[in-house]
C-alpha positions in Angstrom: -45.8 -4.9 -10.9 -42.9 -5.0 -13.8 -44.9 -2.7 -16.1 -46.3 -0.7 -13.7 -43.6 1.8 -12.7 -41.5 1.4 -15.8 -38.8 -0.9 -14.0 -39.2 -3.9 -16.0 -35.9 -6.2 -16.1 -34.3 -4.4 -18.7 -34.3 -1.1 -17.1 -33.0 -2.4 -13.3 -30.5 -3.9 -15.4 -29.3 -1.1 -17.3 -30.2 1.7 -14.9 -33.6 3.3 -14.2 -33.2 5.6 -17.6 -32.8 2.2 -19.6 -29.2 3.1 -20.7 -26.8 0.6 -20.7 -24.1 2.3 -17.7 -21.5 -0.5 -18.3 -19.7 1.4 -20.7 -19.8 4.6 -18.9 -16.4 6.5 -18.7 -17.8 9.6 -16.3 -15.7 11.7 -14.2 -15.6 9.3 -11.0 -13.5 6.6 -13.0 -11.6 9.6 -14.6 -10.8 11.3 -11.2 -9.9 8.0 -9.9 -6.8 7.2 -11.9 -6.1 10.8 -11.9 -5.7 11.5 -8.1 -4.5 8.9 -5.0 -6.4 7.7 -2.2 -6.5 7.1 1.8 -5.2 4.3 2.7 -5.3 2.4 6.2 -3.9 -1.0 6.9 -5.4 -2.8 10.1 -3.7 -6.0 11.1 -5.9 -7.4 14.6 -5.1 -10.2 16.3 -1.6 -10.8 16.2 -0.7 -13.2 18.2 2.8 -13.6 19.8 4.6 -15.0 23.0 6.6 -12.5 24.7 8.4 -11.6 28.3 7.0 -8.6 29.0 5.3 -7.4 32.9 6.3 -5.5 35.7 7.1 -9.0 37.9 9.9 -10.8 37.0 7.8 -13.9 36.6 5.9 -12.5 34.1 9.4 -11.8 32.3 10.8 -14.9 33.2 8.0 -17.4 32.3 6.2 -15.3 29.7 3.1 -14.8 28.0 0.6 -14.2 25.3 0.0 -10.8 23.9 -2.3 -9.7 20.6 -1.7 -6.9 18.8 -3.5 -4.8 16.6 -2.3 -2.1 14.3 -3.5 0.2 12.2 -1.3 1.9 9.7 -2.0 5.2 7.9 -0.6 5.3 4.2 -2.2 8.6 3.8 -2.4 8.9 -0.2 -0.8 6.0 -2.6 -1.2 5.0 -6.1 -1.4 1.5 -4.7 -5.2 1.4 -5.5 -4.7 2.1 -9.3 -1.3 0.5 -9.6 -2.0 -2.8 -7.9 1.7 -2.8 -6.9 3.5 -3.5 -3.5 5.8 -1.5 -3.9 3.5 1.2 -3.9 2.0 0.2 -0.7 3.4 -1.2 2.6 3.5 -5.1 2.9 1.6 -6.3 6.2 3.6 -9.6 6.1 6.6 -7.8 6.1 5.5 -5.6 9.2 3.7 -8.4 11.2 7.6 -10.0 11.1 9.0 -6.5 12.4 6.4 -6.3 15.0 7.4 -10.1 16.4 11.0 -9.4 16.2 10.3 -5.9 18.2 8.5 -7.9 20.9 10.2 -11.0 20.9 13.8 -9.5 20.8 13.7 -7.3 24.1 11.5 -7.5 27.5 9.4 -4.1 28.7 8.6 -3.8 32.2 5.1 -2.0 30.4 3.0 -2.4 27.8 3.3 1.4 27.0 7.3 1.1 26.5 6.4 -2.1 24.2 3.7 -0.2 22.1 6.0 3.0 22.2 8.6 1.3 20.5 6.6 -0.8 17.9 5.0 2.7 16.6 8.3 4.4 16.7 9.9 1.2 14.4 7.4 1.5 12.5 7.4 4.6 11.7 10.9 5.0 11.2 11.0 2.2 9.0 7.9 3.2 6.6 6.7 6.3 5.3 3.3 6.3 7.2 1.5 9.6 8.2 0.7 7.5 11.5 0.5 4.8 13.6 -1.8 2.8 16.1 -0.7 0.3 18.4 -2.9 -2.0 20.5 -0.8 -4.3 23.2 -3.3 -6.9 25.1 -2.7 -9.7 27.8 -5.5 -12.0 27.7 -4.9 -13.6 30.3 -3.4 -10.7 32.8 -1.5 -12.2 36.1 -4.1 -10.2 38.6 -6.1 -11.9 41.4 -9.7 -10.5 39.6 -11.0 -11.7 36.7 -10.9 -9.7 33.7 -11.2 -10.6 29.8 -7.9 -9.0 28.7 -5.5 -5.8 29.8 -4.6 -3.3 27.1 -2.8 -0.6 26.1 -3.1 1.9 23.3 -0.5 4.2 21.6 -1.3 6.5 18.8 1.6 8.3 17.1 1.4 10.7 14.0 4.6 11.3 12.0 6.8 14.0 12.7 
């Protein structure tokens, strides 16, 4: 079948014309460099111990959450300039986020997540910010997988 639709090897190689496109310098390369893109940062799964519930046990003994974030750059030159400083560092955030829920108990998972976005976004220059808060292992009498709470927040 090589021969019989002129695709040999050397044209699915070099493109169905036969031209060699690894040299090509068209406009998407050219509008690349020229113009910034989108950026979102997701971070799942964080996983921290923490004092937060409505029953003082639950602040007293303590708990697992995860947390998720997602982070919205908006446009940076971090995708042509390959520089942190261009971008936000998601080490750097995931040890803001701990210190926000480590350092203070919430009676909710609302207040928690409220002030994790508002840190956040006071802190970075972000057009937005999601913030998941989940107890795996919620202390209710039916069985459930996990609680969660979401808080989306979009910079002023």
């Amino acid at each position: 079948m090589d021969g019989e639709h002129g695709e040999g090897p050397d044209e699915l190689e070099n493109g169905a014309d036969g031209a060699d496109d690894s040299d090509y310098e068209g406009e998407p390369d050219e509008d690349r460099e020229e113009s910034a893109e989108s950026v979102t940062i997701e971070i799942t799964g964080l996983s921290l111990y923490t004092h937060h519930g409505v029953s003082e046990a639950e602040r007293e003994v303590g708990q697992r959450l995860v947390l998720d974030l997602r982070l919205d750059l908006g446009e940076t030159d971090a995708t042509v300039t390959d520089s942190i400083e261009d971008t936000v560092d998601y080490a750097e955030v995931c040890q803001l986020v701990a210190l926000i829920a480590q350092q203070r108990s919430h009676k909710t998972l609302e207040r928690l997540c409220s002030a994790i976005a508002d840190r956040l976004l006071a802190d970075y220059e972000l057009e937005g910010v999601w913030v998941k808060a989940a107890k795996p292992e919620p202390p209710i009498a039916l069985t459930v997988d996990e609680v969660s709470v979401e808080v989306w927040r979009e910079a002023e």
